[in-house]
N, C-alpha and C positions, 0 to 999 in steps of 0.2 A: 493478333498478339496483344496482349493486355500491357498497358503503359505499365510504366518503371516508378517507384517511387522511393528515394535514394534518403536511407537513415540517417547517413551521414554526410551527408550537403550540411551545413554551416548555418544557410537558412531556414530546413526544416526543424534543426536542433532546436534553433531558439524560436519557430513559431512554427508546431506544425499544422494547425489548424487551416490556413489556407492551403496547403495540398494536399492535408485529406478531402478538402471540400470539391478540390481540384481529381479528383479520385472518384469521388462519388456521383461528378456529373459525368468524367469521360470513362472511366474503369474502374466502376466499383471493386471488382475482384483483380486486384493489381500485382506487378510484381516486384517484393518488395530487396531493395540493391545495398550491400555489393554481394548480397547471400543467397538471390537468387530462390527466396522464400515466396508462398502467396499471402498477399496480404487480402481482410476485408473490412471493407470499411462503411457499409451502408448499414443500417440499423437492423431491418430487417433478417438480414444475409450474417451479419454476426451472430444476433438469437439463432439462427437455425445450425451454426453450428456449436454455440454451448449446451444446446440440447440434444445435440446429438453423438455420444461416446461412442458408441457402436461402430460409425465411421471416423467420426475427428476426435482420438486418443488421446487423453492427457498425459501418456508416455512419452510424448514430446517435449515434458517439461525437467525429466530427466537426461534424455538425451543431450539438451541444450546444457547442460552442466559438464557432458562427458566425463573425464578422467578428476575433474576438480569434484566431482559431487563428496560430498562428506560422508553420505551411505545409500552407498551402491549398489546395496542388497537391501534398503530397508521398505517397507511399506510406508509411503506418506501421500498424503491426503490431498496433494497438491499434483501428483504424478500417477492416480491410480485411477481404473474406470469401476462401475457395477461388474461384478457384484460386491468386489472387495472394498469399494470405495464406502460402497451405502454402510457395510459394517462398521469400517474406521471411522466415520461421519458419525454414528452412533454411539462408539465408541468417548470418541473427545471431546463429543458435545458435553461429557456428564463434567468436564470442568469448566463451562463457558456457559454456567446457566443462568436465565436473565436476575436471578438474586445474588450469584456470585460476581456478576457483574455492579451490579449496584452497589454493590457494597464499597468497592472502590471506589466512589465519590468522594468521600472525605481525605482518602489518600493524595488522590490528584491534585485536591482544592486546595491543599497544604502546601504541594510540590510548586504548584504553579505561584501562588501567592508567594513563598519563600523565592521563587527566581526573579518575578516582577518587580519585587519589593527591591530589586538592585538595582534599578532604571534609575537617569538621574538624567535631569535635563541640561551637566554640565560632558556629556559624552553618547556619541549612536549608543544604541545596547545588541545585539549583535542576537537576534529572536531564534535562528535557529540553533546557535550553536548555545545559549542559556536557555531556553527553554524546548523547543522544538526535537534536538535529540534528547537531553537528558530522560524530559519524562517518560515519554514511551518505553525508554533504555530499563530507566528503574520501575517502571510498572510489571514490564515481562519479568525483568530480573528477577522481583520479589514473587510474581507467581510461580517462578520455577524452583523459587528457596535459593537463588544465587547470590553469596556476598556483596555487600555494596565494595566491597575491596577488589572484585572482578571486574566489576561492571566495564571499567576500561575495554576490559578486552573484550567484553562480550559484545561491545556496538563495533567495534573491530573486526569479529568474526563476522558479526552482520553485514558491515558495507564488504568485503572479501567475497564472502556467497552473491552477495548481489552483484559483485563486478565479472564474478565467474558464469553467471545468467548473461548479462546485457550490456556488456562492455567490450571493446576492441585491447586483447592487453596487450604488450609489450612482453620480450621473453624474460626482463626484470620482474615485471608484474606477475606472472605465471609461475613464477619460483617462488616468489614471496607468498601469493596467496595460498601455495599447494603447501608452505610450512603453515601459515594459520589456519588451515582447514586441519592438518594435522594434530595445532594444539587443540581446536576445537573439539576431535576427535577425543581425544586422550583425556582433557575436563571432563566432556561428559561421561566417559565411558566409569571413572572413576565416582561421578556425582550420583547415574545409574545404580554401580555397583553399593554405593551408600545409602542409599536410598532402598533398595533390597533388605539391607542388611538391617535397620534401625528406619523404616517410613516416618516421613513427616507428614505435613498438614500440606505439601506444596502439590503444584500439579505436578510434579514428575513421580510424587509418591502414587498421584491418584490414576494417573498412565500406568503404572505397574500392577496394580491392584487389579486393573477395572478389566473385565470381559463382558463379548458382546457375542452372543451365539455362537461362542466356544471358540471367539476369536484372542488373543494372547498377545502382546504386545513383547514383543524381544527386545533387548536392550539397542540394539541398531532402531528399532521403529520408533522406541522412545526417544533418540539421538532425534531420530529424523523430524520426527515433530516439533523437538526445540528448535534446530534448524529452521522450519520453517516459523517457528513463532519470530525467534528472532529477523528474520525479513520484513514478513508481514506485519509483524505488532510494532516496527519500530520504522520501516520507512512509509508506511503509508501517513502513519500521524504523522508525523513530522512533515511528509510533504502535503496533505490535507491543511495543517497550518498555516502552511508558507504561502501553497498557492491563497489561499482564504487571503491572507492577509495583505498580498501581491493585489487581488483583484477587487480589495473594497480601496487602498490606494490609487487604482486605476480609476475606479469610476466613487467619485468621491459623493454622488448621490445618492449612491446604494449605502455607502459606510453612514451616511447620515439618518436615511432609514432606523438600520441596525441599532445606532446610538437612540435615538429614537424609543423606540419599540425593542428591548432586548431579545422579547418572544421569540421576534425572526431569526435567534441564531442556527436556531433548527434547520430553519428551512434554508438561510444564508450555508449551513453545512452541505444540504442533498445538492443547492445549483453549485455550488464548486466540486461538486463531485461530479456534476455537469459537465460543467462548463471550463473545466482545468485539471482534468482527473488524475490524481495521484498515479496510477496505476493503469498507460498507454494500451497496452498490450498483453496477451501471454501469446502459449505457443499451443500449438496443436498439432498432430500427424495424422497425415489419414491411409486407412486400413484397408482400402480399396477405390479402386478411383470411382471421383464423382465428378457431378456435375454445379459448381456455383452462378447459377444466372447464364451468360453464354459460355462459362470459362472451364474446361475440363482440366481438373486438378486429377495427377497423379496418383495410385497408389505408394505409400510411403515418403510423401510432400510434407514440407514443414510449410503449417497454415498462421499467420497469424492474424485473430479475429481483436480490429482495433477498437477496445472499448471507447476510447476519447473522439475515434471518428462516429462511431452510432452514436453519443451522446450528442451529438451537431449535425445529427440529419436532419433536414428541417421535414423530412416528411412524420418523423414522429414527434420535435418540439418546434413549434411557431419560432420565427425568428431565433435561430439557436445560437449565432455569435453573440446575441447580445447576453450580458450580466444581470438578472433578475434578482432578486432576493426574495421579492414577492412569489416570485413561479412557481407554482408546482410540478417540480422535476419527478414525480411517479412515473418508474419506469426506468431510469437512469441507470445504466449499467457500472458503476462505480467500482461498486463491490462484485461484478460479475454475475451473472445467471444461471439458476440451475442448481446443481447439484455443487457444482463449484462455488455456489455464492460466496464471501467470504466470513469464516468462522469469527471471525476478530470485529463483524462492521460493529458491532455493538460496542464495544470496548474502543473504536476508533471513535465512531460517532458521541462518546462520551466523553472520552479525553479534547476532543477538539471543540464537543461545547461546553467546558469548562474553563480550556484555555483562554477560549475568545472573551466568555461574559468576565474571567479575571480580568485579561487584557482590558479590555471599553469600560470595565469602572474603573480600574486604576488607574487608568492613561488617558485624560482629557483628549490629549491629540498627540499624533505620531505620524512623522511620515518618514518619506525615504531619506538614507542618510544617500543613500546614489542609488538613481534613477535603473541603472543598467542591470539589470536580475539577471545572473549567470546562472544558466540551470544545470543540474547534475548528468556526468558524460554517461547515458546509460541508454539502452536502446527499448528500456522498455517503463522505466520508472521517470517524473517530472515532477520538478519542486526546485525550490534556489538551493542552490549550494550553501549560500550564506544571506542573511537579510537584516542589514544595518537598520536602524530607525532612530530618527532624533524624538527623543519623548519629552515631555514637561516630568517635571518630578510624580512620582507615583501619591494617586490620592492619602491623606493619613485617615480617612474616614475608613470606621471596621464596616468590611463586606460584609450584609446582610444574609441572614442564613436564605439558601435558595430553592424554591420548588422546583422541580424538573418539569418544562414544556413537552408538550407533547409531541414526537417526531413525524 
């Protein structure tokens, strides 16, 4: 019988790295409590099931929403296998192209510099909740053409979907978040129909527009796609930040490095994608029973392949608890593998090396305003909830225009 390894113990919440590690020496394919799910956690044994759809369906990342999902009929990119998948992948790629991305450089470099520039060395500045959410918030916002007068609600709808994935709620919680799934519903359905009516320049014009081997996007799949922007565009930055920013505190040889040499924030970005992955887990079902290592998983089994445990296999990275900034984490399951990788890393990996090279020129030094990093109650997302810092006044020297290092 494959050991237990329990999400909601107190101490795996706030460190789960020592029992995944604890998983991977006595039961890599384990089971994971009180849901009675398998979990895997060894590097190898995760790659073979993100490549394989055939048996481990991404229709389990539907199901894990149940009655909460916002569209229950829609096609989305995050819940679908080949052949439909590879379409929709082709499909949505035409608004994620690596020049539509770059162009939002000077966007970011605005947002972020305007929030830093509130840092004062007579108060903490509170990182995620000034700049951590906001940006990501208003980057999706404006590529989907959505008011800044929304916005409120749109990181709303966000953290809602995400507690409806990977949260234990309350029957308070379940009523509230099935009316904001509701108004999210009812926003878009009318943003769609506008959009139809009078196209703009935004991605939800070009979701409507666009075919892919006579594939047609219904206004539910273009619901569903913002849905998913909103998750993935807004809590992985955010928590990519925090952890980053958590882990060069920690080890204050590596932040000195970085200070250093700003080059390495590239690479400072791929080992926390390592080494404190935004993004723990997802889900998987499988379609006929197999076989993982000694462990016979079920037909119709909810799997989940733990990306943050393979990033600390040591049989793929040498000494994997430690923090590197130097390492070359090639390989690193952050953004997922396969067909699933994620559609946003670019646009993540952009906005976090921007924040940071703002952050270390403006901020001589910063550290914790308290020690104790509460991290977010979610069974599959990790990052602080909140990240206090005492800073010195923000440099007055103008930030010099920047080349982009190579990643």
């Amino acid at each position: 019988m494959p050991a237990a390894l329990n999400l909601l113990d107190p101490e795996v919440h706030a460190n789960p790295y020592p029992h995944y590690a604890a998983m991977q020496e006595t039961s890599p394919v384990c089971i994971v409590e009180p849901f009675g799910f398998y979990g895997v956690t060894r590097y190898d044994d995760v790659v073979s099931v993100l490549k394989r759809p055939e048996i481990f369906s991404s229709r389990a990342m539907t199901s894990m929403l149940g009655d909460l999902n916002p569209v229950p009929d829609a096609l989305t990119l995050i819940a679908t296998d080949p052949p439909v998948h590879t379409r929709l992948r082709a499909l949505v790629n035409r608004a994620f192209t690596p020049r539509a991305i770059a162009a939002l450089e000077p966007r970011i470099r605005k947002i972020t510099r305007e929030a830093l520039g509130r840092m004062s060395s007579s108060q903490p500045f509170e990182l995620i909740g000034e700049l951590g959410i906001p940006l990501p918030v208003t980057v999706i916002a404006e590529l989907l053409g959505i008011p800044g007068e929304d916005q409120q609600d749109f990181k709303r709808w966000s953290d809602d979907i995400v507690a409806a994935v990977g949260g234990m709620l309350s029957p308070d919680d379940y009523e509230r978040i099935r009316q904001s799934i509701k108004e999210f519903q009812v926003y878009f359905e009318e943003a769609v129909a506008r959009r139809r009516r009078e196209p703009t320049g935004d991605v939800l014009s070009d979701l409507i527009r666009a075919e892919e081997d006579g594939l047609l996007l219904s206004a539910m799949d273009v619901m569903a796609f913002a849905s998913l922007l909103l998750v993935a565009g807004n809590e992985t930055t955010t928590n990519l930040l925090g952890n980053a920013v958590v882990a060069l505190l920690k080890h204050p040889m590596e932040l000195s490095k970085v200070r250093a040499d700003p080059t390495l924030i590239p690479s400072l970005i791929e080992e926390t994608l390592r080494y404190d992955n935004p993004v723990q887990c997802l889900f998987r079902q499988t379609l006929e029973e197999v076989t993982l290592g000694d462990v016979t998983i079920p037909q119709g089994a909810m799997v989940m392949p733990f990306f943050a445990a393979a990033n600390r296999d040591r049989e793929k990275f040498p000494d994997p608890h430690t923090f590197d900034v130097t390492r070359s984490a090639t390989g690193h399951l952050g953004f997922g593998f396969g067909i699933h990788f994620c559609l946003g890393a670019p646009l993540a990996r952009l906005e976090a090396r921007v924040m940071l090279e703002v952050l270390l020129k403006q901020t001589p030094e910063f550290t914790f305003a308290d020690a104790n990093v509460d991290y977010l109650d979610s069974l599959f997302l990790r990052g602080p909830k909140r990240l206090p810092l005492i800073c010195h006044a923000p440099s007055s020297v103008e930030e010099a225009p920047h080349a982009e290092a190579p990643v």
